[in-house]
VEXKOLVO-483962 format. One record per residue (C-alpha): residue number from 1; residue in one letter; x negated, y negated, z. Coordinates in steps of 0.25 Angstrom, whole numbers, plus 5000, padded with zeros to 4 digits. Example, Ala and Ser with C-alpha at 12.3 -4.5 7.8 and 13.67 -1.06 7.14 Angstrom:
<pts>
pos	code	X	Y	Z
1	a	4951	5018	5031;
2	s	4945	5004	5029;
</pts>
This chain:
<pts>
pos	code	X	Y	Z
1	x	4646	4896	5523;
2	x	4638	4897	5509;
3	x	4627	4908	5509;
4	x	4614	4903	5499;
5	x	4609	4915	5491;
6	x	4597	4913	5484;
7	x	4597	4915	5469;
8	x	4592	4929	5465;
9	x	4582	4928	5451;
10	x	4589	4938	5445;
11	x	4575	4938	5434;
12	x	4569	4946	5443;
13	x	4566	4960	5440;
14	x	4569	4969	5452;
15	x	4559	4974	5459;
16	x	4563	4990	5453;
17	x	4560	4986	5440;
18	x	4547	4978	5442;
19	x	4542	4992	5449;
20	x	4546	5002	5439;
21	x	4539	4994	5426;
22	x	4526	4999	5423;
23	x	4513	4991	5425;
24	x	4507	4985	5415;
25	x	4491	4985	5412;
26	x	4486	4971	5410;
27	x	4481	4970	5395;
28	x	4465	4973	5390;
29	x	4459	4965	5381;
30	x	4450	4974	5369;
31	x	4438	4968	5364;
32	x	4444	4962	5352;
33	x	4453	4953	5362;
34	x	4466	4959	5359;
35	x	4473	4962	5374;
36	x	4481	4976	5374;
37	x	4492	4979	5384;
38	x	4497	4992	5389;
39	x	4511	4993	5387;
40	x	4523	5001	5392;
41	x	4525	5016	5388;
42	x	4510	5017	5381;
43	x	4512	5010	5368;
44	x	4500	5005	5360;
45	x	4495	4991	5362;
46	x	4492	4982	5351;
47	x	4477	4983	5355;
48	x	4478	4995	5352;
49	x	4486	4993	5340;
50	x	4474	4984	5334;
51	x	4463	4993	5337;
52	x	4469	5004	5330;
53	x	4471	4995	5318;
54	x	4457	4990	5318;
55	x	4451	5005	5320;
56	x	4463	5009	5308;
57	x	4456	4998	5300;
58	x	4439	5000	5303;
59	x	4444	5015	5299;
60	x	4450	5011	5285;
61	x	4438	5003	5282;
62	x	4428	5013	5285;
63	x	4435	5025	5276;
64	x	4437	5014	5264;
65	x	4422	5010	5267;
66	x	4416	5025	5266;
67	x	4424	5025	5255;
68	x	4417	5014	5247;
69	x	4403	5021	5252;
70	x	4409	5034	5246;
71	x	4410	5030	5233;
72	x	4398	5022	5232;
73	x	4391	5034	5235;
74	x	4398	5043	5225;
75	x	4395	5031	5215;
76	x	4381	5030	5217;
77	x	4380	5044	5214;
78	x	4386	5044	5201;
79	x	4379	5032	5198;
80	x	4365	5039	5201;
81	x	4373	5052	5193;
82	x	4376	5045	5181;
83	x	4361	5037	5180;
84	x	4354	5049	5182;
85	x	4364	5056	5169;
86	x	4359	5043	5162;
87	x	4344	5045	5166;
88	x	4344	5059	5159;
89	x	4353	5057	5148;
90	x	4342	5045	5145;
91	x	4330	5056	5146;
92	x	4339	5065	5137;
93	x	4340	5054	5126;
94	x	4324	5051	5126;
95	x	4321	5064	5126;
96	x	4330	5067	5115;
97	x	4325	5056	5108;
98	x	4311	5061	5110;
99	x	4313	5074	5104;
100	x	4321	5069	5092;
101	x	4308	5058	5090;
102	x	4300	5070	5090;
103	x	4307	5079	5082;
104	x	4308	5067	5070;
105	x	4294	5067	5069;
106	x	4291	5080	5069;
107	x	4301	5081	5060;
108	x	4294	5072	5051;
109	x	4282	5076	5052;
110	x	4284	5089	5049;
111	x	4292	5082	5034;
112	x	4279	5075	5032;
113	x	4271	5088	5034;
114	x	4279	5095	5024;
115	x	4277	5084	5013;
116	x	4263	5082	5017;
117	x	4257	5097	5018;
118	x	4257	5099	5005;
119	x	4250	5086	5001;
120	x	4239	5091	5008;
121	x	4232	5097	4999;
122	x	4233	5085	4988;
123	x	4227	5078	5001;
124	x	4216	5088	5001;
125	x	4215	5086	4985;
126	x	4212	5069	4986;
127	x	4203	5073	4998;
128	x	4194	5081	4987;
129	x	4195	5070	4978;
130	x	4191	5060	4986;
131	x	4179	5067	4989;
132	x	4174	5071	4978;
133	x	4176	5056	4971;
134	x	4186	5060	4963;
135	x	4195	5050	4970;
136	x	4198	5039	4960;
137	x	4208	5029	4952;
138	x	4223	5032	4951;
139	x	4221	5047	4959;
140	x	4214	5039	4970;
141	x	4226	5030	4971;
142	x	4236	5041	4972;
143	x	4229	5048	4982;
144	x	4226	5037	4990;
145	x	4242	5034	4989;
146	x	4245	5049	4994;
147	x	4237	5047	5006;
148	x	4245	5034	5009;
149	x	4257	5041	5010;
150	x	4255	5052	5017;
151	x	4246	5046	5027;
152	x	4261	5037	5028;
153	x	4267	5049	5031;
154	x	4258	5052	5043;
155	x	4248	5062	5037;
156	x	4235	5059	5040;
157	x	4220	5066	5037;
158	x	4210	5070	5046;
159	x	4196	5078	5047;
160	x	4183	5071	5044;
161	x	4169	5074	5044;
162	x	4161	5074	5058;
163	x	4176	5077	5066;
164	x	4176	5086	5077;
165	x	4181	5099	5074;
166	x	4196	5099	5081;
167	x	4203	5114	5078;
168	x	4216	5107	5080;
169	x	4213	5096	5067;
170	x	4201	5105	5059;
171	x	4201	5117	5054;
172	x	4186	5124	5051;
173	x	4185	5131	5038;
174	x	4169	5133	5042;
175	x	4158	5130	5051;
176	x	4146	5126	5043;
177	x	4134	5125	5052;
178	x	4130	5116	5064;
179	x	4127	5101	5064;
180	x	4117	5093	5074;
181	x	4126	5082	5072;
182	x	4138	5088	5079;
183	x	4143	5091	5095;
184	x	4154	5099	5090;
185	x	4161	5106	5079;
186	x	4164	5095	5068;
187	x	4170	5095	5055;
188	x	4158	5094	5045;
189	x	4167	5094	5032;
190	x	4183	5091	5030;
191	x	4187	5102	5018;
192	x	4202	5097	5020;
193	x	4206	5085	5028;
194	x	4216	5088	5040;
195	x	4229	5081	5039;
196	x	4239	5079	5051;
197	x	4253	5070	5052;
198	x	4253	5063	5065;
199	x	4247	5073	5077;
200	x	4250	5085	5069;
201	x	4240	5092	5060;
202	x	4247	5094	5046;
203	x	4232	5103	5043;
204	x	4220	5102	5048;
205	x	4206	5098	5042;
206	x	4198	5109	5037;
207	x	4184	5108	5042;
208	x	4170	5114	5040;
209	x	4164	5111	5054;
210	x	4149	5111	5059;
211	x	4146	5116	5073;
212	x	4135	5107	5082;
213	x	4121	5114	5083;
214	x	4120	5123	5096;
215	x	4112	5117	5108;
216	x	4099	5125	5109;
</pts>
């Protein structure tokens, strides 16, 4: 007599070998969706893999982007540097240029005053002349020329009759008497005009000055 066996599946892992394999943790999903998985002798997940590239990655672009604000920085300063060198080479140049302005016309004034100075006394001369009427014809028309051209070169006269008395522009050869007519010192008579090239007195006007009358 036949005995049946029943056929045995031989795919079937034994029961021993089921037992001994280690559990397995189901896997977590992570905010970003990605599902890890434990795996066998404590290997890194791909998870985990992912989030140290993303945190690798964050890190590179922080240092380049503190870079970029480091040298904005250090650019703004040497921008602010280099203006502010501008800014006082700039004051440097007009006050150079002031003082080099200055100095030209000092300069010519004093050449004019060198010519001029000894002129004054032919000044003083055609002053007499004219006073007296003598003032006529060809001198008339020399003279008259000779005052032209050194008027041109910025001399000019001053001190008249009935002008307040200035210590700075008059110089008093005398005091002859009081006037009711005046406040205050005044020049009575010019014996030499006062002569000056722009604001600087060349001589001044030598004067004989009357004093007003004391208040009773």
């Amino acid at each position: 007599m036949t005995s049946e066996h029943p056929e045995v599946d031989t795919d079937v892992e034994p029961f021993e070998t089921v037992a001994a394999r280690p559990p397995q943790e189901p896997p977590v999903e992570t905010p970003d969706g990605v599902s890890t998985g434990s795996t066998s002798g404590g290997g890194s997940t791909s998870g985990a893999g992912s989030f140290g590239d993303a945190a690798a990655e964050m890190a590179n672009e922080t240092e380049v982007e503190g870079g970029e604000v480091d040298e904005l920085t250090a650019l703004r300063k040497e921008t602010a540097e280099r203006t502010a060198d501008l800014q006082r080479l700039q004051a440097e140049f007009l006050n150079y240029k002031r003082r080099v302005e200055r100095d030209r016309d000092l300069v010519r004034e004093n050449a004019v005053f060198a010519v001029l100075s000894p002129m004054l006394d032919v000044l003083d001369s055609i002053d007499r002349a004219r006073e007296a009427g003598e003032l006529e014809g060809g001198f008339k028309g020399v003279a008259d020329q000779l005052e032209r051209i050194v008027g041109g070169l910025g001399l000019s006269k001053f001190g008249e009759p009935g002008d307040p008395f200035d210590p700075t522009h008059h110089e008093a050869l005398s005091h002859i008497g009081t006037d009711p007519d005046v406040d205050v010192v005044t020049c009575k008579h010019i014996a030499k005009a006062g002569y000056r090239i722009g604001d600087r007195v060349v001589r001044a006007a030598q004067v004989l000055v009357v004093d007003p009358e004391p208040v009773a």
